[in-house]
C-alpha positions as CSV (number, residue, x, y, z in Angstrom):
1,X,-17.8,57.6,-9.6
2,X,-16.3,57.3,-13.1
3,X,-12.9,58.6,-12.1
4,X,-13.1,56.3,-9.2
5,X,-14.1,53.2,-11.5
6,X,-11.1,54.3,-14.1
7,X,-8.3,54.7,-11.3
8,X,-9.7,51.4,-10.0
9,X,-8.9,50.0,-13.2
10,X,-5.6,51.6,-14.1
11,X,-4.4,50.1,-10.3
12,X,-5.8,46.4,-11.2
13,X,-4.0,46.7,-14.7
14,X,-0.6,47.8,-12.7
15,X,-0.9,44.5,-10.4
16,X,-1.9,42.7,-13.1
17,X,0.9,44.1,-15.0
18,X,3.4,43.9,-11.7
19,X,2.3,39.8,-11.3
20,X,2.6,39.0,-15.4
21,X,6.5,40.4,-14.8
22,X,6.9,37.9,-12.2
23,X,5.2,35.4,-13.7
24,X,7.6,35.7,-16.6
25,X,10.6,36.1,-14.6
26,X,9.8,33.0,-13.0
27,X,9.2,31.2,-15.7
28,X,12.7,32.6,-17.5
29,X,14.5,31.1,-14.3
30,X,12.9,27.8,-14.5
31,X,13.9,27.7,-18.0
32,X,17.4,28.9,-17.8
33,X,17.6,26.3,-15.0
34,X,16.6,23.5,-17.4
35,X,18.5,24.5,-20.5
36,X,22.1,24.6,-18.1
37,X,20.9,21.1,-17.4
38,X,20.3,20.0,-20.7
39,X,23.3,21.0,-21.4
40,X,25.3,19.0,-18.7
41,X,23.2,16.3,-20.4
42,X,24.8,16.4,-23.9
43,X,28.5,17.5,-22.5
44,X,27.9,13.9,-20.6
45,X,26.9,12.4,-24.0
46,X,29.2,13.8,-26.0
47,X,32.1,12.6,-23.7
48,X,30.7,9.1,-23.3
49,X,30.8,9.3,-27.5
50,X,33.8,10.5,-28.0
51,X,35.0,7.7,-25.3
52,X,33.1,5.0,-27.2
53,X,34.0,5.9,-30.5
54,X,37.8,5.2,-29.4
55,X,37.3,2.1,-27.8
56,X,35.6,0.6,-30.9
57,X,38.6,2.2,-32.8
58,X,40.9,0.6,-30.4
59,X,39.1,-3.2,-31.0
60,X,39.3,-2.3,-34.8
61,X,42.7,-0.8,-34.7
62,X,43.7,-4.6,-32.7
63,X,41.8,-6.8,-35.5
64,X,43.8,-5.4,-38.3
65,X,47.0,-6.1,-36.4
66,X,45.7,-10.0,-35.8
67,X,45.2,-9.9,-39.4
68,X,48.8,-8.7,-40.1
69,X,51.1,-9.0,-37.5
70,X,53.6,-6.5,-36.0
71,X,54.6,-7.7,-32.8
72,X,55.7,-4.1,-31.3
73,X,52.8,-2.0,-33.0
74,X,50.6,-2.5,-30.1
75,X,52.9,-2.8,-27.1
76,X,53.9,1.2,-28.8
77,X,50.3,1.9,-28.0
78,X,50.6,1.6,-24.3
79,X,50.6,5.2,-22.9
80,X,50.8,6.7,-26.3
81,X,48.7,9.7,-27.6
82,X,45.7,8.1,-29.5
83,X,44.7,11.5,-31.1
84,X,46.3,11.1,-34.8
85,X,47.3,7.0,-34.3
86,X,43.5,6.0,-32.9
87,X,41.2,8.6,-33.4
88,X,41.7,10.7,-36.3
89,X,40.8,14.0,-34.7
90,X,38.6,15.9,-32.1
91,X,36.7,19.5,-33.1
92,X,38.1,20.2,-29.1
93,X,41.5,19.1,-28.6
94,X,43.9,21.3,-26.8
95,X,46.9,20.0,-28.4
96,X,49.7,17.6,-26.4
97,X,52.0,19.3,-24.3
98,X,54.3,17.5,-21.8
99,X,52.4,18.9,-18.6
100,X,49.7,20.5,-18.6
101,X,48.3,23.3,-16.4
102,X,44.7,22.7,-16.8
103,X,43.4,26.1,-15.6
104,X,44.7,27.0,-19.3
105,X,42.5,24.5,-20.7
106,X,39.3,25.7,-21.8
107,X,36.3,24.0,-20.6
108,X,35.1,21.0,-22.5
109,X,38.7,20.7,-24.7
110,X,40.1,17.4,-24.2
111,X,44.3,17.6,-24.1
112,X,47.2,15.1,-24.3
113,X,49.9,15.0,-21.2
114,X,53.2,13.3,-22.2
115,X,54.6,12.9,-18.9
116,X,51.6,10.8,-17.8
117,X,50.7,9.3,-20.5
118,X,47.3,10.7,-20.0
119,X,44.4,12.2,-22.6
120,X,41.9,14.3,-20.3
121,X,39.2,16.1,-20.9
122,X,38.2,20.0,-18.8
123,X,34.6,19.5,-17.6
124,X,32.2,22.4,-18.5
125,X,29.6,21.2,-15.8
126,X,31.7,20.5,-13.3
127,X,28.6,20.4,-10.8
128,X,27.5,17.5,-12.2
129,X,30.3,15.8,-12.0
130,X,30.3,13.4,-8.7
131,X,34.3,12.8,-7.3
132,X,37.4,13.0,-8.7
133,X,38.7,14.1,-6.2
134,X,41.4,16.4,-5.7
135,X,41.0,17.4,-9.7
136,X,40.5,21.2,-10.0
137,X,39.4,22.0,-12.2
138,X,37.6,19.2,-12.7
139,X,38.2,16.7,-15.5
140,X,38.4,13.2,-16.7
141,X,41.3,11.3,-17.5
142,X,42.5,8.4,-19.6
143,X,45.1,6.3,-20.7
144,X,45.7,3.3,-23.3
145,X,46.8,0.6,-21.2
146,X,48.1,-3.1,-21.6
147,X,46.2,-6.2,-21.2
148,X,48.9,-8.4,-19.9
149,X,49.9,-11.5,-18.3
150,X,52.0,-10.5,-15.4
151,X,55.0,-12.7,-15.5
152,X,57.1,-11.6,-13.5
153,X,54.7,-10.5,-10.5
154,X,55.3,-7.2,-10.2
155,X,52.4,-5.4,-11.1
156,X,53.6,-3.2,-13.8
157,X,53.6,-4.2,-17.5
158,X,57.8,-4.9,-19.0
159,X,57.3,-5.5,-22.5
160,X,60.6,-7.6,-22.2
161,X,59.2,-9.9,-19.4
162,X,55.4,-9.5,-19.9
163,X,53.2,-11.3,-22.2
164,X,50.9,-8.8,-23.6
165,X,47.0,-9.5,-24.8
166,X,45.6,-6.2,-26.0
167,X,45.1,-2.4,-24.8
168,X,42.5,-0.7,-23.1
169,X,41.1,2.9,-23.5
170,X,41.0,3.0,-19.1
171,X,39.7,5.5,-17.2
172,X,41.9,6.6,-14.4
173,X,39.4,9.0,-12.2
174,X,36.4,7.3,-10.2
175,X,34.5,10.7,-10.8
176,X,31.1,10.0,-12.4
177,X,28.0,12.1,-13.7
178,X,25.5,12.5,-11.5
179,X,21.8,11.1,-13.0
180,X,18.8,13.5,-13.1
């Protein structure tokens, strides 16, 4: 009876032992789940930041030239790199290269395309990231922009023709993140 009682035991302990492994394992997946969302969570944040922290430079950047004027100082913004003239720097800048092939961007380093005029940025979540269509890998993109008066009708800004008001920090993808 006593071996009986004592291999009775040592089996209990094993499926007790067996359903604490799954227990844990489960509990590891629900937490690795989690944490790759928190972390989609602060990429978004940190983007939407980095984002606001230009604009406001931009407004700033547009007040000092009010208080001292230089006609062509802001029309030379429009399409122009603002890493180094707007914003001083970003930790995760790529560098500016006249096209860029962003499958050699690293995830989450923004980058600076000549030809387009554009500043993007390589999404590290790109499952949370709703649209853009067409963009693999997927990524945001920018540009500094005129605010203009369009004299001449044609839809484009001509520094020549066009009055100009200010510049915008616009976004030029509809993608957005996705909420929780």
């Amino acid at each position: 009876m006593t071996i009986a009682l004592r291999s009775l035991a040592r089996d209990l302990s094993r499926i007790e032992l067996a359903l604490a492994v799954v227990l844990i394992a489960v509990l590891v997946a629900l937490f690795l789940r989690r944490m790759e969302r928190v972390e989609a969570l602060m990429e978004r944040t940190t983007v939407q930041l980095v984002v606001q922290d230009l604009q406001a430079r931009l407004l700033m950047y547009r007040a000092e030239l009010t208080a001292k004027p230089a006609p062509d100082a802001l029309a030379a913004l429009v399409g122009a790199n603002p890493v180094g003239t707007i914003i001083p720097a970003l930790a995760s800048y790529a560098g500016e290269r006249e096209r860029i092939d962003w499958n050699e961007i690293r995830p989450g380093q923004w980058a600076f395309e000549r030809s387009t005029g554009t500043l993007g940025y390589r999404v590290m979540h790109a499952r949370d990231l709703d649209g853009g269509e067409g963009l693999r890998p997927a990524r945001l993109r920018y540009r500094l922009e005129p605010i203009y008066d369009d004299l001449d009708r044609d839809g484009r800004y001509d520094p020549a023709r066009d009055r100009l008001y200010g510049i915008r920090f616009a976004r030029l993808d509809r993608g957005h993140w996705r909420e929780e």
